[in-house]
C-alpha positions as CSV (number, residue, x, y, z in Angstrom):
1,X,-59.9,16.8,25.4
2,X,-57.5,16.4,22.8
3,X,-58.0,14.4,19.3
4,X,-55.1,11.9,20.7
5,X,-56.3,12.0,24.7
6,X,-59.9,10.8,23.1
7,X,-58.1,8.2,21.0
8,X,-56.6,6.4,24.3
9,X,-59.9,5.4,25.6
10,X,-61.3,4.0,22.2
11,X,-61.7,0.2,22.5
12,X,-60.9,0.8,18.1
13,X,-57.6,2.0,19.2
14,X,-55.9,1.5,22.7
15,X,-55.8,-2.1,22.3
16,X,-53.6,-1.8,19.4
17,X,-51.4,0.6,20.9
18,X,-50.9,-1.9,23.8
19,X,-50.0,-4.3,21.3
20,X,-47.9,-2.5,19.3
21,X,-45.9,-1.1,22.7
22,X,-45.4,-4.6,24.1
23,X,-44.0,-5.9,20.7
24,X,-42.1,-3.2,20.9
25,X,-40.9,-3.5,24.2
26,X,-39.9,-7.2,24.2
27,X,-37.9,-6.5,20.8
28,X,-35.6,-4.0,22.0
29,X,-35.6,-6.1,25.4
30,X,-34.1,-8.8,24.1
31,X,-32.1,-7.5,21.3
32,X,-30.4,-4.6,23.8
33,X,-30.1,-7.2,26.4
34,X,-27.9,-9.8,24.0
35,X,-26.1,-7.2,22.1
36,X,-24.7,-5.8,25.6
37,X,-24.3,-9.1,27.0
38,X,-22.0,-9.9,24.3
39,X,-20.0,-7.0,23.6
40,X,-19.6,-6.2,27.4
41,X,-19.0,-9.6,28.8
42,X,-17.5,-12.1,25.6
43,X,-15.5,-9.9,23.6
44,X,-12.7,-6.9,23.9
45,X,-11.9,-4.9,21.1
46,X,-14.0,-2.5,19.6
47,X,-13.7,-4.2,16.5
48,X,-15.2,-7.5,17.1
49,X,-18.0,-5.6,19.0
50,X,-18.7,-3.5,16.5
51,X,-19.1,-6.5,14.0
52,X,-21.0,-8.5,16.3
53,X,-23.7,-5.3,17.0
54,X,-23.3,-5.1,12.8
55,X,-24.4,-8.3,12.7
56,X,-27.2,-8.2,15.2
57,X,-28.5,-5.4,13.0
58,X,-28.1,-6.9,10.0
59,X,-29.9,-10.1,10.8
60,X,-32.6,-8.1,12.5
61,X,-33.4,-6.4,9.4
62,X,-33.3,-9.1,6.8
63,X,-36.5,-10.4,6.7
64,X,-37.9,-7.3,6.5
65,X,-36.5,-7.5,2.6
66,X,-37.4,-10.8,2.7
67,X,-40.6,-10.8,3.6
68,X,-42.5,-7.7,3.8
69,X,-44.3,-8.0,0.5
70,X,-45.7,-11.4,1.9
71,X,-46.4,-9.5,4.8
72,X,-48.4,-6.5,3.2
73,X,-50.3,-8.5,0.8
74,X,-51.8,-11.1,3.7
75,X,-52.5,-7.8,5.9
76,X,-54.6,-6.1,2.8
77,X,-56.2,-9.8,2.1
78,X,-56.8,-11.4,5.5
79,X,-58.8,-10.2,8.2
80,X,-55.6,-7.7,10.4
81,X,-56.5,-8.7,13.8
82,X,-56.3,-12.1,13.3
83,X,-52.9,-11.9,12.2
84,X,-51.8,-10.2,15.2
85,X,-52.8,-12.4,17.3
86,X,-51.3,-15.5,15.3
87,X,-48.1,-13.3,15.2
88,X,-48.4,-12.6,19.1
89,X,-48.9,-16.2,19.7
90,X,-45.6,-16.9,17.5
91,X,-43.4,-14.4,19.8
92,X,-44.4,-16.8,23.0
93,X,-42.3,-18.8,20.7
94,X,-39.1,-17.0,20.0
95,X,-39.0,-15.4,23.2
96,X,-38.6,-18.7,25.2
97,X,-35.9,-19.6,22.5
98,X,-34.4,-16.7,23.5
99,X,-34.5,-16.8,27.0
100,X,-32.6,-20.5,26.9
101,X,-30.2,-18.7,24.7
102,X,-29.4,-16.0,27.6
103,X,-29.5,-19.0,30.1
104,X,-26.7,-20.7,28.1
105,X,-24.6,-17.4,27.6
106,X,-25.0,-16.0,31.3
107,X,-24.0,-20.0,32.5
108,X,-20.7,-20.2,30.2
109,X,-22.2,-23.1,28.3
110,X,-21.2,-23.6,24.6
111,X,-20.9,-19.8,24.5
112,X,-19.0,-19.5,21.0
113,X,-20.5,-22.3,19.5
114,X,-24.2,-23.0,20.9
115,X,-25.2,-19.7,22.7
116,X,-24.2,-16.8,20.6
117,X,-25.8,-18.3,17.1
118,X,-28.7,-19.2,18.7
119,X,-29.0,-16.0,20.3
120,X,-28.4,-14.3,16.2
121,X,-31.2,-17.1,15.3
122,X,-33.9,-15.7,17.5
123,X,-32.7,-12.0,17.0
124,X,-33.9,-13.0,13.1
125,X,-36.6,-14.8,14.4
126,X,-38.2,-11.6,16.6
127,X,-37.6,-9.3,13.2
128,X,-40.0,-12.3,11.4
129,X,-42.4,-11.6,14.1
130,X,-42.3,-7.8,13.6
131,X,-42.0,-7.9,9.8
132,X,-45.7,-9.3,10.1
133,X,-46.8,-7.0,12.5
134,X,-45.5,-3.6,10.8
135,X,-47.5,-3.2,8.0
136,X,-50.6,-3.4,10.2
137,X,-49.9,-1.3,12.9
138,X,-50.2,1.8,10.4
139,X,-52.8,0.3,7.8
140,X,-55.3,-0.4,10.5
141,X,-55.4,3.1,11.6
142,X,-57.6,4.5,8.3
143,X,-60.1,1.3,9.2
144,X,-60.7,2.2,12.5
145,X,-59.8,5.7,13.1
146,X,-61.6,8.5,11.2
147,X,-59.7,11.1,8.5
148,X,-59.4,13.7,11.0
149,X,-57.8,11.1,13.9
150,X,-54.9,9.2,11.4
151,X,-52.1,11.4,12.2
152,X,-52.8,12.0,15.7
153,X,-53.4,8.0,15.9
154,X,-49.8,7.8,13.6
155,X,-48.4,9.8,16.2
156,X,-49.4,8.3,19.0
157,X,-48.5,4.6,17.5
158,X,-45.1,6.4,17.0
159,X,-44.5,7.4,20.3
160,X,-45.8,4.4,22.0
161,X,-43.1,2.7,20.0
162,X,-40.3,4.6,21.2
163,X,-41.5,4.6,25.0
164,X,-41.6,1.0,24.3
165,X,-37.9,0.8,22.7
166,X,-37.1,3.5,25.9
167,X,-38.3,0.8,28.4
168,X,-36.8,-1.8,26.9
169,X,-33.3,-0.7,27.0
170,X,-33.7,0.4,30.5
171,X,-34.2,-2.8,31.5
172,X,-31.5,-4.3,29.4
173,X,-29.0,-2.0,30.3
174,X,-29.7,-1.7,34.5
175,X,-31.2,-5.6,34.7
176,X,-29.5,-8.7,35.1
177,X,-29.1,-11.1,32.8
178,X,-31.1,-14.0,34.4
179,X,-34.1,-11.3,34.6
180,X,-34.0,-10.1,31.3
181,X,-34.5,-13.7,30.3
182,X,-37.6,-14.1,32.5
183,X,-39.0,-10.7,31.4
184,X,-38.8,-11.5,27.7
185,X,-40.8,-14.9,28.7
186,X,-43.6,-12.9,30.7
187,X,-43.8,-10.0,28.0
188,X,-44.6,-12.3,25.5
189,X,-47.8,-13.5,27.0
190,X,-48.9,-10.1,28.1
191,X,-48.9,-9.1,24.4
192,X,-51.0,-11.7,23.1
193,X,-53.4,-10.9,25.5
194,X,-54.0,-7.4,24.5
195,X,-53.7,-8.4,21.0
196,X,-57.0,-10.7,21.6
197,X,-58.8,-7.4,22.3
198,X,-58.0,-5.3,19.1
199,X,-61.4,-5.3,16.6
200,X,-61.4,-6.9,14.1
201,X,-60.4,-5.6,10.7
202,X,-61.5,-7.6,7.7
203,X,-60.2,-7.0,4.3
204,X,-62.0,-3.7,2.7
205,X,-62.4,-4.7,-0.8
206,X,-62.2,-7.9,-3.1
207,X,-60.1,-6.7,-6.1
208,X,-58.3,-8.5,-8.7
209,X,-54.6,-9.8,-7.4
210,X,-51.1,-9.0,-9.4
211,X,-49.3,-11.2,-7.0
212,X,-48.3,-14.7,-7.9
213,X,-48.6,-15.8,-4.4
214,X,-52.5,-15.7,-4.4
215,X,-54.7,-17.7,-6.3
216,X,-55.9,-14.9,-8.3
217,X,-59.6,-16.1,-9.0
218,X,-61.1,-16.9,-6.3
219,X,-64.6,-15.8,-5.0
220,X,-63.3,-14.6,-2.4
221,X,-60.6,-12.4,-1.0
222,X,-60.7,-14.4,3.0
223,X,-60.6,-17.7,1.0
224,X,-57.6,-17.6,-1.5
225,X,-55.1,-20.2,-0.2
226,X,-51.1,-19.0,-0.3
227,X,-49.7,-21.7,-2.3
228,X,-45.9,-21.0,-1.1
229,X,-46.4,-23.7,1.7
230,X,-46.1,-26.5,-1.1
231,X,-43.5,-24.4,-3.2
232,X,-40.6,-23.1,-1.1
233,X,-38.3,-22.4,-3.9
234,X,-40.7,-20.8,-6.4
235,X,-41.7,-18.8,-3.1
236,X,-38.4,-17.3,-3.0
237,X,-38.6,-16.1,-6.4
238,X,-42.3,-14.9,-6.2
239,X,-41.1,-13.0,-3.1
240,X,-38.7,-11.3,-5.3
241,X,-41.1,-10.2,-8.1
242,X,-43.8,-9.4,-5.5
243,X,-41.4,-7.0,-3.7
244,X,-40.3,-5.7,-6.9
245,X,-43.6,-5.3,-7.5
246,X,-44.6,-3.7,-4.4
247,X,-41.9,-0.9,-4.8
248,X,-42.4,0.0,-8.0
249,X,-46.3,0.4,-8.2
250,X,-45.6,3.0,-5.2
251,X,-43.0,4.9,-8.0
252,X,-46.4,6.4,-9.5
253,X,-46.9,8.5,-7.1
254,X,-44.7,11.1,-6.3
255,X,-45.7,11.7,-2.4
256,X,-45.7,8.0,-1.1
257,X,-42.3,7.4,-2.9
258,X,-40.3,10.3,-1.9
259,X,-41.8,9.8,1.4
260,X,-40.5,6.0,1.7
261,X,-37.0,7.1,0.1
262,X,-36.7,9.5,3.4
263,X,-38.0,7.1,5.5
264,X,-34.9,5.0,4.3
265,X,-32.1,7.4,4.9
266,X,-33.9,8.6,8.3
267,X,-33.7,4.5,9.4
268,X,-30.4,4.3,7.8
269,X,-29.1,6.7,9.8
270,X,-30.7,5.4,13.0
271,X,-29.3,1.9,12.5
272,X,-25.8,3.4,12.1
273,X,-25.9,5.0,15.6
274,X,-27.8,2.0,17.1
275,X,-24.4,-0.3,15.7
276,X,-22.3,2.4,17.0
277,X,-23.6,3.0,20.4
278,X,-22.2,0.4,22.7
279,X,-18.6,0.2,21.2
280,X,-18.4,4.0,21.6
281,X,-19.8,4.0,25.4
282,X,-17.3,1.4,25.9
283,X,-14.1,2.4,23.7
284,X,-14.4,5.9,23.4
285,X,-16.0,7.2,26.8
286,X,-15.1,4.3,29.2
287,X,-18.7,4.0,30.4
288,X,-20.7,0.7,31.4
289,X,-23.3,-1.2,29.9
290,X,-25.7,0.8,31.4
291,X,-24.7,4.4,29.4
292,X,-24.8,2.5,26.9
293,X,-28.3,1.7,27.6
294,X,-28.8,5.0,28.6
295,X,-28.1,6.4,24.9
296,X,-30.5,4.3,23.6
297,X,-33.1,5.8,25.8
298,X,-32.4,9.1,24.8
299,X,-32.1,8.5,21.2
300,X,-36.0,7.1,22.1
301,X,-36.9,9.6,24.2
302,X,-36.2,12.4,21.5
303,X,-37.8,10.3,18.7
304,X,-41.1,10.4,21.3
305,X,-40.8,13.5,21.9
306,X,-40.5,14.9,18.2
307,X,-43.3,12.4,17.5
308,X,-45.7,14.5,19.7
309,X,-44.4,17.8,18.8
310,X,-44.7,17.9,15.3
311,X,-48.6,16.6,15.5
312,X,-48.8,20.2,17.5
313,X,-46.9,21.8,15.2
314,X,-49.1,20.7,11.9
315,X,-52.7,21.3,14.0
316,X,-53.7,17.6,12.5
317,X,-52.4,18.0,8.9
318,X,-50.8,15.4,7.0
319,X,-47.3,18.0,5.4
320,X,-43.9,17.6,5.2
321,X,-43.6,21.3,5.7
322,X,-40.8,21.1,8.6
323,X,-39.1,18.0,7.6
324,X,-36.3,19.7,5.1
325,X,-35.6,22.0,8.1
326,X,-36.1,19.2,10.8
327,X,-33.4,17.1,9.5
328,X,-30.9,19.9,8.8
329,X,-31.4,20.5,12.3
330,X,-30.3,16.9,12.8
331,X,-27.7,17.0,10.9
332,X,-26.1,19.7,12.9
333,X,-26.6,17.9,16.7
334,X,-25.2,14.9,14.3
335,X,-21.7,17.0,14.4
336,X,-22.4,18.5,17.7
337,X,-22.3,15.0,18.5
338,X,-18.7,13.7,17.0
339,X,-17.1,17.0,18.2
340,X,-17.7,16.3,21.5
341,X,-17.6,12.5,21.4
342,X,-13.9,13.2,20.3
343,X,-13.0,15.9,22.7
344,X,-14.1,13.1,25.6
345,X,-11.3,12.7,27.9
346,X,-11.1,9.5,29.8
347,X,-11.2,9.1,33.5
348,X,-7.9,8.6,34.8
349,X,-8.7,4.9,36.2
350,X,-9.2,3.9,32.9
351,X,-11.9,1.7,34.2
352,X,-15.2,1.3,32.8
353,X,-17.9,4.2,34.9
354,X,-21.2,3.3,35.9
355,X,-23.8,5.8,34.9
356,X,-24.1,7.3,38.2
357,X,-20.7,8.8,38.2
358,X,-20.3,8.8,34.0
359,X,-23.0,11.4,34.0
360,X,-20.7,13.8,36.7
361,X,-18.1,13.5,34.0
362,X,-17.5,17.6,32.6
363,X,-18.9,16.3,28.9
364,X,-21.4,13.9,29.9
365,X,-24.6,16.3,29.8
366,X,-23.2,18.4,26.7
367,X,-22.8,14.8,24.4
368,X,-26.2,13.6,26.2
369,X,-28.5,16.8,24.9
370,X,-26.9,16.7,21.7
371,X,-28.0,13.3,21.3
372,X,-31.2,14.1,22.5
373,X,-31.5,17.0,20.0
374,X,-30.4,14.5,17.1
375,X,-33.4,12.2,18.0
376,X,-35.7,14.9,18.4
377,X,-35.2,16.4,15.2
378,X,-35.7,13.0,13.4
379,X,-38.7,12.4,15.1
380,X,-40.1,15.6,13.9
381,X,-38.6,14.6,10.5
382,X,-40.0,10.9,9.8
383,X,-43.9,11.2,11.4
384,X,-45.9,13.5,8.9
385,X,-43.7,10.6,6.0
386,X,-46.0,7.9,7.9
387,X,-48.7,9.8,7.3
388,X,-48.5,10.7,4.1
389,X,-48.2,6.6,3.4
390,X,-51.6,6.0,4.7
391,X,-53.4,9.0,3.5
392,X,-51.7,9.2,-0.3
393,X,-52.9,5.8,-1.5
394,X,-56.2,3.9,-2.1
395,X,-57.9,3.1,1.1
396,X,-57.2,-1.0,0.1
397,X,-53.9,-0.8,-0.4
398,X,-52.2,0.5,2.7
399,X,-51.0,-2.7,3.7
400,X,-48.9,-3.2,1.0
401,X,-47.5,0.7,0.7
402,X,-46.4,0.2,3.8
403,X,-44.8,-3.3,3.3
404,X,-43.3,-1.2,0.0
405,X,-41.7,1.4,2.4
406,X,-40.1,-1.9,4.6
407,X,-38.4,-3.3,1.9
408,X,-36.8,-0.1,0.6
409,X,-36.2,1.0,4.6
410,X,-34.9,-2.7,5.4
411,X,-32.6,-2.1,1.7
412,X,-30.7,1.4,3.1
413,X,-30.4,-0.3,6.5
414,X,-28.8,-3.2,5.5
415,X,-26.5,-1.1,3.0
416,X,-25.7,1.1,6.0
417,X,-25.5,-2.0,8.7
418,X,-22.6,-3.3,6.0
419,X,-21.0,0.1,5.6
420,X,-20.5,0.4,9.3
421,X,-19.5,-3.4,8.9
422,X,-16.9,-2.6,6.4
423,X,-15.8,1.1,7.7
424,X,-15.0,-1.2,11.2
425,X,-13.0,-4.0,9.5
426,X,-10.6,-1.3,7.8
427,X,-9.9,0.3,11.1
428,X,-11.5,3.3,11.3
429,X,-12.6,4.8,15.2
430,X,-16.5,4.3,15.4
431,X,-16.6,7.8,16.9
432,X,-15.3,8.8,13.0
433,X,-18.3,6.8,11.7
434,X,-20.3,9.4,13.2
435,X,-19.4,11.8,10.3
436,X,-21.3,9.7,7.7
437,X,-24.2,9.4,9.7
438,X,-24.0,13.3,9.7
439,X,-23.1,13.5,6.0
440,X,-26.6,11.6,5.4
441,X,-28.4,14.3,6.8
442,X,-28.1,16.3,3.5
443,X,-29.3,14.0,1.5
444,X,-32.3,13.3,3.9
445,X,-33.0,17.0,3.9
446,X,-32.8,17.4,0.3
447,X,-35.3,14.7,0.1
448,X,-37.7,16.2,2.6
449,X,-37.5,19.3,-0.2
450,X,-39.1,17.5,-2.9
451,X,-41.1,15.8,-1.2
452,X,-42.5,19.0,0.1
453,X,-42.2,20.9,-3.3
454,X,-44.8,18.0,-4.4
455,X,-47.3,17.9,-1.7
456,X,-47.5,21.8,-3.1
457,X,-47.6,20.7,-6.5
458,X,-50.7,18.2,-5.9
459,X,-52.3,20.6,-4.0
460,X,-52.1,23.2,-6.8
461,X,-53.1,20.1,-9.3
462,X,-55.9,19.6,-7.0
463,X,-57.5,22.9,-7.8
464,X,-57.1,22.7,-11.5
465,X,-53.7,25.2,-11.1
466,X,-51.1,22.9,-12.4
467,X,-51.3,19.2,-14.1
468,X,-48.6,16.4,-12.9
469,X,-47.5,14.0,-14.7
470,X,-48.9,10.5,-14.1
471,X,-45.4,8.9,-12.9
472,X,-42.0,9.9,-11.7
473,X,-39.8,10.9,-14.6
């Protein structure tokens, strides 16, 4: 039995997983499900529907800049299973929001006015939710899991994710609205009853805080009251220093930083095709909602799939060995991608094709396995940079490492969100946009370089061979 088969029958582990994959799940659920609604069924030009799934994006990644270093530092202070299940308990919240949201839209009422912002609202909402949750999902693992089982646990968490995302835009694409609505409702609950199950993890150490919003001498670590609930304004600002903060502590060492600036381009990229996906179905290959939906599973299915492969590949070693070559490989299913996206001939109808006959279309299987490659490849790229987050720094302080990676992943996202923003209010095809996704891949690659020239150096440094520096020139 494998290290990862073992792991799924540990009561220190499945529960989590489950968690993890319905938050997941109800996510990409609703946001799939609203973004489609919208762009197939209230607007019609690719324009407007590329703003509107620009703006979707963009909202859903805010509060990760907002509030990740809020996040990180309650999830290295408080006890982490309690907080997911007072962030589960929050989601019954937003997803019933939600669901009268879709109710309005799918009825006609207030659509432009009422429906659509507060469907945006709870899209920012959900992010909240998961900005809470993200740091823990990955900072729990060295608590419960032993040395030997992070990255196969990493891995696993990884590709429960993206079966998740995979089953959630199935269902948005190939459900109807009025279900969707319902599902996100029901999903909700299940996933706060899982998350009553995961083990507790109390903080690991009582150190001094640098933070401003901690009381910073108190007896004791579980105790120290967050005094941003009085002070909304100063808590903006503290936000600000702390996430400064949080960022630039992780500049020291070389291997968690290049690892979180890769992370960033990998996401950046992936949030560009996520914008791009629906108005090219629609525009540019005359395909339904569902292909639509169908792209998104594929780009999920390949991150899954690269998620499991490179664990094999790296025998249980924390390396970024394969990730310059990974996302080179990437980059080259990225342009595999545009040429045939732009050789795509529409059907002579001119209607919009359901996925059943879509998919007998002569280019429909080419464009599908390059896509498939593209998210395969970045799944092998972006794991083993998890990894190195939770293993490279101090046992008590992978909560906030990885609330330091969101902030600088939610940053390139939101610069890349706008870009696509910006690239579609000047005109240009969103099948041409593909080209700068592509053109991102160098840098990504170049970035996967260093960071594996320095996981040499430290090793070398670790047997007396070479001395690094203590910080980043």
């Amino acid at each position: 039995m494998t290290t990862s088969t073992r792991l799924l029958h540990r009561k220190r582990f499945l529960p989590l997983m489950i968690t993890q994959f319905f938050n997941a799940f109800n996510d990409n659920l609703y946001k799939t499900a609203v973004v489609l609604f919208v762009v197939y069924s209230v607007y019609n030009d690719e324009r407007q529907e590329t703003l509107f799934s620009g703006l979707a994006s963009v909202l859903f990644i805010v509060p990760f800049v907002l509030l990740s270093a809020l996040a990180g530092q309650l999830a290295d202070t408080r006890d982490k299973a309690r907080i997911i299940r007072i962030v589960k308990l929050c989601e019954i919240g937003w997803a019933s929001l939600g669901a009268l949201g879709l109710f309005m839209a799918w009825q006609g009422i207030a659509v432009h006015t009422v429906a659509i912002p507060l469907l945006l609202f709870v899209v920012f909402l959900a992010a909240v939710q998961s900005t809470f949750l993200g740091p823990i999902k990955y900072a729990i693992l060295p608590q419960h899991l032993k040395k030997e089982e992070v990255l196969p646990g990493t891995g696993l968490i990884e590709a429960g994710t993206y079966i998740a995302i995979l089953s959630g835009t199935i269902l948005a694409g190939f459900v109807s609205v009025e279900a969707a609505l319902v599902l996100v409702i029901i999903t909700a609950f299940v996933g706060y009853f899982s998350a009553t199950f995961v083990p507790d993890a109390p903080p690991q150490s009582e150190y001094e805080m640098h933070y401003p919003l901690l009381e910073p001498y108190a007896d004791k670590v579980e105790s120290r009251p967050l005094r941003w609930l009085g002070y909304p304004f100063v808590a903006f600002a503290d936000q600000v220093v702390m996430s400064w903060k949080l960022v630039r502590d992780t500049m020291h060492n070389r291997e968690i930083w290049l690892s979180i600036v890769a992370i960033s381009f990998f996401w950046t990229i992936g949030a560009v095709l996520f914008i791009m996906f629906p108005p090219l179905a629609k525009n540019q290959l005359l395909a339904s909602k569902e292909v639509a939906s169908l792209f998104l599973v594929i780009f999920s299915v390949g991150i899954a799939i690269g998620s499991v492969s490179i664990n094999a590949l790296l025998k249980g070693k924390v390396s970024a060995r394969y990730s310059p070559m990974s996302v080179v490989v990437m980059g080259g299913f990225l342009i595999a991608f545009y040429l045939v996206s732009k050789a795509w001939i529409p059907n002579e109808s001119g209607e919009l094709l359901p996925v059943q006959l879509w998919i007998l279309e002569p280019l429909a299987i080419p464009l599908s396995l390059t896509l498939l490659g593209i998210a395969t490849a970045g799944g092998m790229f972006v794991v083993p940079l998890y990894a190195f987050l939770t293993t490279r720094c101090a046992h008590d302080a992978a909560s906030r490492t990885i609330a330091a990676n969101n902030i600088v992943n939610s940053l390139a996202m939101v610069a890349g969100s706008v870009l696509a923003i910006v690239l579609a209010s000047v005109g240009i095809p969103v099948v041409d946009q593909l080209l700068f996704a592509g053109a991102m891949t160098v840098v990504a690659a170049w970035l996967g370089y260093l960071l594996y020239r320095a996981e040499k150096d430290a090793a070398a440094a670790s047997l007396g061979e070479i001395e690094l520096p203590e910080k980043l020139p």
